[in-house]
C-alpha positions as MATLAB code, in Angstrom:
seq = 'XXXXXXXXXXXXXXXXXXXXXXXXXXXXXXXXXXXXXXXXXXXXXXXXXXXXXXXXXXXXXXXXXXXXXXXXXXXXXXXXXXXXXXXXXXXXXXXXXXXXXXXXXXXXXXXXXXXXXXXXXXXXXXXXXXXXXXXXXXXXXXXXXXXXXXXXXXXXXXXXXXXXXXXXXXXXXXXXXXXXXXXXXXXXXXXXXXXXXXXXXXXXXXXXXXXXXXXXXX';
ca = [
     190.156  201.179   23.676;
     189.362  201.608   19.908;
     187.411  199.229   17.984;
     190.110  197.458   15.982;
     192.351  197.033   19.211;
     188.841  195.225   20.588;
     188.626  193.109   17.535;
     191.898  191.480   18.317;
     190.017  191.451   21.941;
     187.418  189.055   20.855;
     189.231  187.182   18.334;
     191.159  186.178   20.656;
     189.023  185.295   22.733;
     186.707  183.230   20.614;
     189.985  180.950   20.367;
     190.454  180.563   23.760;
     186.536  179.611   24.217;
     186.801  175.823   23.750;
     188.679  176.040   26.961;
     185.787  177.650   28.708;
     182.197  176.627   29.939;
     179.228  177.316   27.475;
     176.504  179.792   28.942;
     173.287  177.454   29.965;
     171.092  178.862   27.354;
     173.661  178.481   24.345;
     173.639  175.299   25.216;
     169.511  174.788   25.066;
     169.834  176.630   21.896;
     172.200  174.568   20.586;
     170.357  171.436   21.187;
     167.040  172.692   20.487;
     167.250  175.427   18.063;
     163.475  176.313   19.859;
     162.899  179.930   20.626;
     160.824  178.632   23.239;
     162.930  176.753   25.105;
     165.800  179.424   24.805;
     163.092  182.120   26.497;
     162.178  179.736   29.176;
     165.508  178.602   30.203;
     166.843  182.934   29.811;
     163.755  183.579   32.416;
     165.097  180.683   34.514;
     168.857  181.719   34.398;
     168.065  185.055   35.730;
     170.005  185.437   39.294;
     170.769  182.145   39.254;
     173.961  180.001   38.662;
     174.253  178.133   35.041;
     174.384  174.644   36.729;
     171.443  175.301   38.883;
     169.996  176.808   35.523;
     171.022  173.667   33.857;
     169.029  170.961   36.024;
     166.011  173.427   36.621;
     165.782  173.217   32.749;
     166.275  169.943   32.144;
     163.648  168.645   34.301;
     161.026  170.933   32.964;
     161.264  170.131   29.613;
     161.133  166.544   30.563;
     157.169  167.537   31.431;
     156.526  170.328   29.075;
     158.135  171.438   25.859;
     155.741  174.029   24.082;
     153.332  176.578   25.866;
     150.462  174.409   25.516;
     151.805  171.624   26.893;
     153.335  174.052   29.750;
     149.641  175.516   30.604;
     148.978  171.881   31.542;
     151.074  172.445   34.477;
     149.911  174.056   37.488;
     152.425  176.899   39.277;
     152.912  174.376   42.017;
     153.944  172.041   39.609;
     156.890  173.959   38.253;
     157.915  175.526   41.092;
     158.974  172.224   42.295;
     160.398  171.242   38.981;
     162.865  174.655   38.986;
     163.393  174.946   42.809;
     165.795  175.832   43.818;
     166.498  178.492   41.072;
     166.291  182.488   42.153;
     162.661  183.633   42.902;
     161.865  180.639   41.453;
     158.108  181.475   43.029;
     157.565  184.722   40.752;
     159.535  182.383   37.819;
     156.703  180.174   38.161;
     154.236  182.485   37.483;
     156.239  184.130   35.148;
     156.178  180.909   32.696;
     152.856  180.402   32.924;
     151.559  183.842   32.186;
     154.080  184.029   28.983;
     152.635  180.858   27.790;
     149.356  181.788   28.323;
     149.960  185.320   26.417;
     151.601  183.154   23.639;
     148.944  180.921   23.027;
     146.537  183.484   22.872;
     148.521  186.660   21.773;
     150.988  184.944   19.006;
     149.499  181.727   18.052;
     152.008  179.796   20.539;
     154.501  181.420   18.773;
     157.579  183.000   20.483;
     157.517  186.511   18.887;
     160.973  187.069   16.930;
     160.467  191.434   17.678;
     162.049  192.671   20.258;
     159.590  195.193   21.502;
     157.125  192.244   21.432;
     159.239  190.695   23.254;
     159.897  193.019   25.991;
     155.936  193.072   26.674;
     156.265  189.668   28.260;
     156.099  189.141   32.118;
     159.453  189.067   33.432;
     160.968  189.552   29.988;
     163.669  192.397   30.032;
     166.191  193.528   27.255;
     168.459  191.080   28.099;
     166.172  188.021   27.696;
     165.089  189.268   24.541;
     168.036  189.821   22.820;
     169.057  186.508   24.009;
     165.966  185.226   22.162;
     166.126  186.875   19.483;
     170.001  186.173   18.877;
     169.992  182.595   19.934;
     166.503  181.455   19.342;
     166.495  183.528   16.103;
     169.426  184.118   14.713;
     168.914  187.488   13.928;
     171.608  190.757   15.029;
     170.900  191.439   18.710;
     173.273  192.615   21.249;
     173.053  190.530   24.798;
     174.102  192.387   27.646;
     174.489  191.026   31.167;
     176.685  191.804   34.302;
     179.833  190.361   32.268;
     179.195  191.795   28.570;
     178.816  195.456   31.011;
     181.658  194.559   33.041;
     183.731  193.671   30.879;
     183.537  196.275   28.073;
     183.765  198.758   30.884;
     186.958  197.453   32.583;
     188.772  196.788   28.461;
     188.021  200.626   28.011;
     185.735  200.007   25.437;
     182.299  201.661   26.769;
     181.989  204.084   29.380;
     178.694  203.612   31.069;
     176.848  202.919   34.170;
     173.798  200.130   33.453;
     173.491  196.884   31.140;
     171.003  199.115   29.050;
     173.223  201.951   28.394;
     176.017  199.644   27.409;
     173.886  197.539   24.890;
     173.145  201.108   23.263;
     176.660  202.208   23.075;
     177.693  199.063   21.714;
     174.901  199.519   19.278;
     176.495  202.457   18.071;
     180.148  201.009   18.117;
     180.596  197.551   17.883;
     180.839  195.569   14.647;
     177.842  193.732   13.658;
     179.648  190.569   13.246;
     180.072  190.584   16.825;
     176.390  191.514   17.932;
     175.695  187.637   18.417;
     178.810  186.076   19.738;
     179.781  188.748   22.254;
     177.809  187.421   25.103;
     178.980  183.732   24.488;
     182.577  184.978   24.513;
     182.880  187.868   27.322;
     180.303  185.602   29.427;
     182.470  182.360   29.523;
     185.901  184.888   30.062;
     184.022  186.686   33.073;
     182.998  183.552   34.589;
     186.720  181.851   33.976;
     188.989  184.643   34.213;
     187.701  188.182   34.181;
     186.169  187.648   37.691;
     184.380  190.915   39.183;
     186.602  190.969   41.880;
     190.592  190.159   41.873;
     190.737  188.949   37.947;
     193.345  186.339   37.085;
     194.904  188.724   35.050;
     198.061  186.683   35.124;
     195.862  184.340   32.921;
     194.416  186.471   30.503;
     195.226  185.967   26.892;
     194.782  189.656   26.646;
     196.055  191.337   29.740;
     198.466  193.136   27.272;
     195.439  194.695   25.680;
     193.651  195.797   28.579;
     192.939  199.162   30.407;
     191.806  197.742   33.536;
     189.610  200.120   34.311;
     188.654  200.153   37.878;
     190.231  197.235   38.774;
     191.866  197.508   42.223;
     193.174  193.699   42.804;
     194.115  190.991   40.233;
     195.842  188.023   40.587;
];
């Protein structure tokens, strides 16, 4: 697939979105428009279903909003406020020790770099493009199992990890799309564009499509 054949891709896919369910942490970004909160909840979502996500989220920033007022938690304390998200024990710990590093590191401040960023306990390249994109606002391509899957199966990419994708898309992709991709290709592989046995018969762009290594669809 060429680039202007993905274009009409995404475009229409962006229409279609309304339809869909927003990605947990688009959603604490929208509300919040805190960096902070959009890390926090991306270390929380990791392995873990959105509205599992969701409720972990929502009760922890009903006790602590800001890394300060975080540290005033013990790990006990939030591992019972997150539970039962994925290896929410090591999430715990996580949280605390990026708080602690930001209050003494960065002033409190969620750094807006990625390779600051990426020195953060449990803080990989997709929770810091997240942050930087959503929390930020700045270009930053997000790539999880869907943005990977999905470029993969459309024809766009060719690649075998997350990490090489978000580098050929780097190359590739129109920067207008650097922020929105994830929102869009997340909520179409969680609706539609399932990892196994697609509802292709659903697809606003099945016509578009290479289906690349797609055995079943429906």
């Amino acid at each position: 697939m060429d680039t202007p054949t993905l274009d009409k891709v995404l475009t229409a896919l962006q229409k279609e979105c309304p339809k869909w369910n927003v990605p947990i942490v688009t959603q604490v970004a929208q509300r919040s428009k805190d960096p902070f909160r959009v890390l926090i909840s991306t270390l929380l979502s990791l392995r873990t279903k959105d509205e599992v996500t969701t409720e972990a989220s929502r009760r922890l920033f009903q006790r602590a909003k800001t890394p300060k007022t975080m540290m005033n938690l013990s790990a006990a304390e939030i591992r019972k406020l997150i539970y039962p998200v994925g290896f929410y024990k090591k999430k715990a710990q996580n949280i605390l020790d990026v708080c602690r590093i930001l209050i003494d590191v960065y002033d409190s401040r969620v750094p807006d770099d990625l390779d600051e960023l990426l020195k953060l306990p449990g803080v990989g390249r997709k929770t810091a493009n997240l942050v930087i994109t959503l929390g930020y606002g700045k270009p930053g391509i997000c790539v999880d199992t869907h943005v990977h899957r999905i470029t993969n199966r459309l024809g766009y990419v060719t690649t075998k990890h997350p990490d090489q994708t978000e580098m050929a898309l780097r190359e590739q992709l129109p920067i207008k799309w650097w922020i929105p991709i994830n929102d869009i290709l997340v909520a179409f592989g969680q609706t539609l564009c399932k990892p196994i046995s697609p509802w292709c018969s659903r697809c606003p762009v099945e016509d578009l499509c290479e289906r690349i290594g797609v055995d079943r669809f429906r």
